[in-house]
Every structure is written in structure tokens, then in C-alpha cells.
C-alpha positions in Angstrom: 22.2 18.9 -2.7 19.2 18.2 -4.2 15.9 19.8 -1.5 13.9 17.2 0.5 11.2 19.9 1.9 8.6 21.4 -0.7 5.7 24.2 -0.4 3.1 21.9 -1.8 2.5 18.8 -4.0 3.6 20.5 -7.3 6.3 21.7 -5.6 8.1 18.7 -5.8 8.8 19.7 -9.6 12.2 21.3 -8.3 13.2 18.1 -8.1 14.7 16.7 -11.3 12.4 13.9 -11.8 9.4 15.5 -11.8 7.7 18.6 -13.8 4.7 20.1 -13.0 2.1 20.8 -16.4 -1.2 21.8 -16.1 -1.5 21.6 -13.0 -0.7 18.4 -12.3 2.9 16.6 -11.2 4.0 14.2 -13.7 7.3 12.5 -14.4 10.1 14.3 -16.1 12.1 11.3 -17.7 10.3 8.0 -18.8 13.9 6.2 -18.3 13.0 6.8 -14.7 10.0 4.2 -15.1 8.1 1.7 -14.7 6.9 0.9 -11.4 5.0 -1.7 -9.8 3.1 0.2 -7.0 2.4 -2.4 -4.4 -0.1 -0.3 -1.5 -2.8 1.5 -3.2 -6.6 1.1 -1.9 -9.8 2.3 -3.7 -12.9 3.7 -2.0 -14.2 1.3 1.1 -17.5 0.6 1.8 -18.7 -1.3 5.0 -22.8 -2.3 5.9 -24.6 -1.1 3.0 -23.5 -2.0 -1.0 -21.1 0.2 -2.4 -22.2 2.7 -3.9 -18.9 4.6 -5.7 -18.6 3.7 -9.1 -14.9 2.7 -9.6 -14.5 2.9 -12.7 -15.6 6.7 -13.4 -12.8 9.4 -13.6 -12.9 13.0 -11.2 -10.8 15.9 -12.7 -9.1 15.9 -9.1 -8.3 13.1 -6.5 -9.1 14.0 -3.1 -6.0 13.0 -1.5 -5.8 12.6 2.4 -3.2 14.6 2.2 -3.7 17.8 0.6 -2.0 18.4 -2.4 -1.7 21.9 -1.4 0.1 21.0 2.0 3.6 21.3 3.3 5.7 18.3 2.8 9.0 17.0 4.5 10.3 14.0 2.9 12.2 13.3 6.4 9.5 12.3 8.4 7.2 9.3 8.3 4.9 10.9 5.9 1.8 11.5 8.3 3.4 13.7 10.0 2.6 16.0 7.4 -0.9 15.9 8.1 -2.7 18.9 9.7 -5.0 18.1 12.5 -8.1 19.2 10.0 -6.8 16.8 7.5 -7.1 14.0 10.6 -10.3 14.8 11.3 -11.4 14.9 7.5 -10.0 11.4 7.1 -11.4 10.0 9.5 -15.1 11.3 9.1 -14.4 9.9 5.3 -13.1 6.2 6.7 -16.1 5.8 9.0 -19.2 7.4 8.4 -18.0 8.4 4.3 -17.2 4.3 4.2 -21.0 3.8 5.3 -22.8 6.5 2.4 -20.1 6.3 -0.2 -20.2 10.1 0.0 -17.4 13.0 0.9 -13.7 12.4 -0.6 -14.1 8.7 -1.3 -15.9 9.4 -4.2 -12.7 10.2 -6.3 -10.8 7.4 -5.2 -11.8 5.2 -7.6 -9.6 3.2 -10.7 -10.0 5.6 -12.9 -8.5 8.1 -10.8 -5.4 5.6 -9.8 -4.6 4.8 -13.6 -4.1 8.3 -14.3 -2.0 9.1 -11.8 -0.2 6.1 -12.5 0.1 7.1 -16.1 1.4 10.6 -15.4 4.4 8.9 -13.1 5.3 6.0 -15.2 3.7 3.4 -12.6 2.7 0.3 -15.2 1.0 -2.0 -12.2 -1.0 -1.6 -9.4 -1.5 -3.9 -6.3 -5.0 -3.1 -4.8 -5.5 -4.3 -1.2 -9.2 -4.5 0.3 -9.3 -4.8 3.8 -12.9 -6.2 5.2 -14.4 -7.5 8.3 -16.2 -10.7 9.1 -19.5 -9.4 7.8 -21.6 -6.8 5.8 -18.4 -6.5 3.9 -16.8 -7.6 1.0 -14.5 -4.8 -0.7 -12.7 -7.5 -2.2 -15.3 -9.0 -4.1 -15.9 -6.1 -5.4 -12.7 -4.4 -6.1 -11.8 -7.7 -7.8 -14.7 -7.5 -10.4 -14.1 -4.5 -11.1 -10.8 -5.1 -12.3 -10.8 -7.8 -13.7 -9.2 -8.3 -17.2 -6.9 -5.1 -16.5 -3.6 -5.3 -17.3 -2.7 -2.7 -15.3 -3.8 -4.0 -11.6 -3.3 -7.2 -9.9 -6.0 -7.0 -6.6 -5.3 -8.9 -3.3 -8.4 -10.7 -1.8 -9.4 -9.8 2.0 -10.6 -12.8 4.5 -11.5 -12.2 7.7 -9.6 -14.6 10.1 -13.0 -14.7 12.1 -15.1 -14.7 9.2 -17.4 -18.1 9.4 -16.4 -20.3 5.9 -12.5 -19.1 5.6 -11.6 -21.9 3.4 -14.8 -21.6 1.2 -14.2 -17.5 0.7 -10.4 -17.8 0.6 -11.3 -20.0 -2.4 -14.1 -17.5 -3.5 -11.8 -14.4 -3.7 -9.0 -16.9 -5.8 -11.7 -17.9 -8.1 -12.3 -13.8 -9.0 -8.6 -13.4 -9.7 -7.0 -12.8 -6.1 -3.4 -12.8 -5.9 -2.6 -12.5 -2.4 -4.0 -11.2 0.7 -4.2 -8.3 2.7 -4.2 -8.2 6.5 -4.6 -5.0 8.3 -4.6 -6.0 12.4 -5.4 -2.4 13.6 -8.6 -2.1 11.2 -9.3 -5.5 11.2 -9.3 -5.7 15.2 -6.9 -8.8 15.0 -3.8 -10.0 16.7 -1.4 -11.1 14.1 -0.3 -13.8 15.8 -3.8 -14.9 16.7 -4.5 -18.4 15.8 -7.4 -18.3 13.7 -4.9 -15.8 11.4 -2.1 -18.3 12.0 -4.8 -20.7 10.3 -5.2 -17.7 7.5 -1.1 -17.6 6.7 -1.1 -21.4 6.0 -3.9 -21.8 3.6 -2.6 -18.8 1.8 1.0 -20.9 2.1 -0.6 -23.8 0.5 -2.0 -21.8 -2.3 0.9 -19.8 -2.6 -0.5 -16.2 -1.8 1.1 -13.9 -0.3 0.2 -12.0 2.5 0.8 -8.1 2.8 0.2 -6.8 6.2 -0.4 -3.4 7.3 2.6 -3.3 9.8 3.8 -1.3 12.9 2.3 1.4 14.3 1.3 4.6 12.7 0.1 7.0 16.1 -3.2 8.0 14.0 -4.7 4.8 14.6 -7.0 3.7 17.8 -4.8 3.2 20.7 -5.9 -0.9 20.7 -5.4 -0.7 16.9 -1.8 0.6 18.0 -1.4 -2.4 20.3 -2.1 -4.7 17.9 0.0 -3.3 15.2 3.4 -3.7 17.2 6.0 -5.1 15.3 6.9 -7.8 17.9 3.4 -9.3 17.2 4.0 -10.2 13.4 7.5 -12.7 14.2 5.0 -15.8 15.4 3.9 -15.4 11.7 6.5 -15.0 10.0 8.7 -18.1 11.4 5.8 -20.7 11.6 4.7 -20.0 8.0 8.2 -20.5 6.3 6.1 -21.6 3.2 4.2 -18.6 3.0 5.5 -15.1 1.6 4.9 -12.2 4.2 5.7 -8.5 2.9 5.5 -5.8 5.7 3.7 -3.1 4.3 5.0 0.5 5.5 8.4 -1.5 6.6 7.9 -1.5 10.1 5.6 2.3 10.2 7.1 4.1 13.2 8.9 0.8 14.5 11.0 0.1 11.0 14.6 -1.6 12.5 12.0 -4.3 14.2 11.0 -4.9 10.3 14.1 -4.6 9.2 15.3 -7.3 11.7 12.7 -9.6 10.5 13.9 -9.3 6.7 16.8 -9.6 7.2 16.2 -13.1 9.5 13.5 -14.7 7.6 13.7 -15.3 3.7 10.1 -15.3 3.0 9.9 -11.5 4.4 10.1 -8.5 2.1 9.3 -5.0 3.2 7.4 -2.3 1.8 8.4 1.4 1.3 5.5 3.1 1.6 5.3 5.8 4.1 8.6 5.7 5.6 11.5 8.8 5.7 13.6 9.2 3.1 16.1 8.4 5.7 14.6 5.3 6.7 14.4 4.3 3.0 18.2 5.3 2.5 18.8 2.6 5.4 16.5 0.0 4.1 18.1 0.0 0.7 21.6 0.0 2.4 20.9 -3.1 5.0 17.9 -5.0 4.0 18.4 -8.2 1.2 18.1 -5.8 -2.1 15.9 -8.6 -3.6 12.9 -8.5 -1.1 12.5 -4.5 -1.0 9.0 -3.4 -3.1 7.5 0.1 -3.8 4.3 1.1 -2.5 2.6 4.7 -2.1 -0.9 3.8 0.3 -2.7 6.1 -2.4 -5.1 7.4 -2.1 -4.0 8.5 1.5 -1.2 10.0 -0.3 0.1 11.2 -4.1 2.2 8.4 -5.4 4.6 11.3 -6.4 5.7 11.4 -2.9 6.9 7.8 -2.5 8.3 8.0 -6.0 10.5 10.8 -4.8 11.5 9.1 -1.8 13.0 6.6 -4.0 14.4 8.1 -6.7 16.6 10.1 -4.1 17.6 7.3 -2.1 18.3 4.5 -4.7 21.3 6.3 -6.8 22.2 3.6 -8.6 20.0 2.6 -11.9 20.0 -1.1 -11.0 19.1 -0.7 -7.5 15.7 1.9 -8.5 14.5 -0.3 -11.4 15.1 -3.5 -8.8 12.7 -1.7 -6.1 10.3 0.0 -8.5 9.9 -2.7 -10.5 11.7 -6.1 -11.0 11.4 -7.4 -7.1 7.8 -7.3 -7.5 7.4 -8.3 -11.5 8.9 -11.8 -10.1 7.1 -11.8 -7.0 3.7 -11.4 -9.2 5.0 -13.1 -12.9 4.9 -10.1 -14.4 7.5 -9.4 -17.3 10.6 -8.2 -16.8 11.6 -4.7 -17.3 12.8 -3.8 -20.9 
């Protein structure tokens, strides 16, 4: 029985899919590839311009989670967080967001490709998240990439930013191909009518929305609130034109997300974060067409999710479905060779 609790990062190389060399965890067999990571972020900035060039490389990524830390692949993966790594992230997401200084400095595209490359992840799906003003991570991230081959970038609008229709328009014009909505950053009720607005124009314009969803326990305690599960379902029936996937599946309230996926047939759900368990029972109940990959790098290596995965999905036709061909036809990509 193959191990699902490892020393550190590299330790992960015990497992047959990966190998550690020089340092650094990369896949073991190409075959195992490609994937389509659908949750990664780059570095946020918020009040004054951004001032982290995305585009240079760092030797290292400063991972929110250590890569020297413990990690149990049966729990929802923050629970692998030490409370000094808590407190590190979250001096790096609020006052790091402001200076573009501390960890977010290596979290830039450069960084992701590479990683990427090492684990046989061809596409990435980048999702800014902003407020209603002295923002605009999307703007930005989109620029940046644009012209890559291997990133598509969600836009970010505000529900209660003034102008929706004129930015929503804005972000499409610089390439956006869906957006993302995070409620417990974002300080929005899902169901809240000026986002019920939000789902509908993306509807008409077919985007799709990825949400942040369910509660995580490292969040505010109203950002917890507002990420309950039962808050999404307003959204998800009245917008039957408009494709909803649940990032993290759920978080810590996953057969509420499940329930919805397998109810509505414009819901998929998205893995990343959850127990290998709670992957195991995804692939094994929820439609095998609407499931999508997704690591939430840079909180975390992808090499974790990957694992997760791989270990779960035993069948070849189920893993290449997930890790890649759910989300090529979601996004037009090509189909898997």
C-alpha cells in the first residue's frame, strides 16, 4: 500500500510518480501528464501599483507551506500548516500585498511555469481576486500574460465595484476567460443580488465563474460566514445559463458541493485542497465529466494535489479526464494526445 504521509515536500518521491533531482520534486513518468491546473494565484497587490515583477524567475518559490514541512495527504491540506506558517501568511496577504515585499516576491509566472514544467502541468488558470477599488490584479495579471500559451487568466469584478458592465467588458477585452469570486476575501454574500447581477452577465457572455467555496477555519470568522456552502445554491439554480465550478469542492463542507454537482448540470467542482479521501469520494460519486484539477499554488506545491490524484484516480481514463480533458473542453483547449 502505497504511503499517504511524507517527512517533507521531496519526500513525496517515495511515491512512484514522483522523483526528487536536485533538489527539487519533479514527475517520474511523462505518460502521467499533462494537466490543466485550474487554482493557481500570482503575487496580490492591493492600494498602491504592483510592484513584483511577474515575469522574473527566483531559484526557490516561497511556498505557504513549507516545503520542508510535514505532510498528511488525509486531511484538508491546511491542516498541515504550523501556527508560524499562519502567521507568515497572513503578514504576507495583508501588509506584504500593500509593499510587494516578503514571500510574494517569488510567486510570480516565472516561478509557476517551472514548476509546471517539472510536473507535466501544460495550462494554467490564474484567478485574481480584487475589491471595488485601488485594485486591479486582474488587469494586470492579464497583461502580463498575455500571448502565453501556457496560462488562460480569469478577470476579477467586484460585484460592488461602480461600472460592472463597463469593467466586466474591460477584463474580456484583455483576454479574460472567466471570473473569479472569492466571498470571504471579497466581503460578499454569494447570493447577494448585486453578485446575482455578476453570474448573469458572465452567463450572457459565456464565462464561467470559479468561486472560492466553503469554509477553510483560517479565514475571518465573517469571511467563514459568508463562505458556507448553503450560500452558493441561490446561484447556482437561478443562473442555469452560467457555468459555476466550486473551487476547493466544498473546503471543509465538501458533500454540500458534492450535493450541488450532482443536482445542477452547470456545476463542476474543483480538487484542490481536499483529502485524498474526499477526492477518492468525489471521483466515485460526482458526474466524472464536471470534476477539474486545481493546486491553489502558490499556497501550496502543485506536487501535492498532483499526488492526491494520481492515487485516487487508478484508472488512466479517469486521471487524464480530471487532469486534463474536463477542463481542455471547458476552456477549447486541444485534446490530450
Amino acid at each position: 500500500m502505497l504511503p499517504s504521509r511524507f517527512e517533507n515536500l521531496l519526500d513525496l518521491a517515495r511515491l512512484p510518480f514522483f522523483e526528487a533531482r536536485d533538489g527539487r520534486l519533479v514527475l517520474a513518468d511523462p505518460s502521467l501528464g499533462p494537466a490543466i491546473d485550474l487554482h493557481t494565484h500570482l503575487a496580490l497587490s492591493y492600494v498602491l501599483p504592483p510592484r513584483v515583477d511577474l515575469l522574473q524567475g527566483h531559484n526557490e518559490t516561497a511556498h505557504y507551506l513549507p516545503k520542508e514541512r510535514s505532510i498528511d495527504l488525509e486531511v484538508y491540506v491546511n491542516r498541515n500548516f504550523a501556527a508560524d506558517d499562519i502567521q507568515r501568511l497572513t503578514k504576507d496577504l495583508s501588509t506584504g500585498s500593500l509593499t510587494g515585499s516578503g514571500m510574494r516576491q517569488t510567486h510570480t509566472m516565472a516561478n509557476l511555469s517551472r514548476e509546471m514544467t517539472e510536473l507535466g502541468i501544460t495550462q494554467t488558470v490564474l484567478l485574481p481576486i480584487d475589491f471595488p477599488l485601488l485594485s486591479d490584479n486582474a488587469g494586470h495579471w492579464l497583461r502580463t500574460v498575455r500571448g502565453r500559451k501556457d496560462a488562460v487568466c480569469f478577470g476579477s469584478v467586484h460585484p460592488y465595484r461602480p461600472g460592472m458592465r463597463r469593467n466586466l467588458a474591460r477584463q474580456m477585452a484583455l483576454g479574460a476567460r472567466g471570473i473569479k469570486v472569492h466571498p470571504a476575501v471579497q466581503m460578499v454574500r454569494p447570493d447577494d443580488a448585486r453578485a446575482m447581477k455578476l453570474y448573469d452577465l458572465c452567463g450572457q457572455n459565456g464565462l464561467p465563474v470559479l468561486f472560492h467555496c466553503g469554509p477553510v477555519d483560517i479565514e475571518t470568522k465573517l469571511g467563514r460566514y459568508l463562505s458556507q456552502v448553503r450560500h452558493y445554491e441561490r446561484a447556482l439554480a437561478e443562473n442555469p445559463q452560467t457555468t459555476f465550478i466550486l473551487g476547493h469542492a466544498g473546503a471543509l463542507q465538501m458533500p454540500e458541493a458534492l450535493a450541488y454537482a450532482k443536482k445542477y448540470r452547470n456545476v463542476y467542482l474543483e480538487l484542490s485542497s481536499q483529502s485524498l479521501s474526499s477526492v477518492r469520494q468525489i471521483l466515485d460519486q460526482a458526474p466524472g465529466d464536471r470534476v477539474v484539477f486545481g493546486s491553489d499554488w502558490p499556497f501550496y506545491h502543485q506536487g501535492i494535489a498532483l499526488a492526491k490524484v494520481f492515487l485516487a484516480a487508478h484508472e488512466p481514463a479517469l486521471r487524464r479526464q480530471v487532469l486534463y480533458g474536463n477542463a481542455a473542453r471547458l476552456f477549447g483547449l486541444p485534446a490530450q494526445e
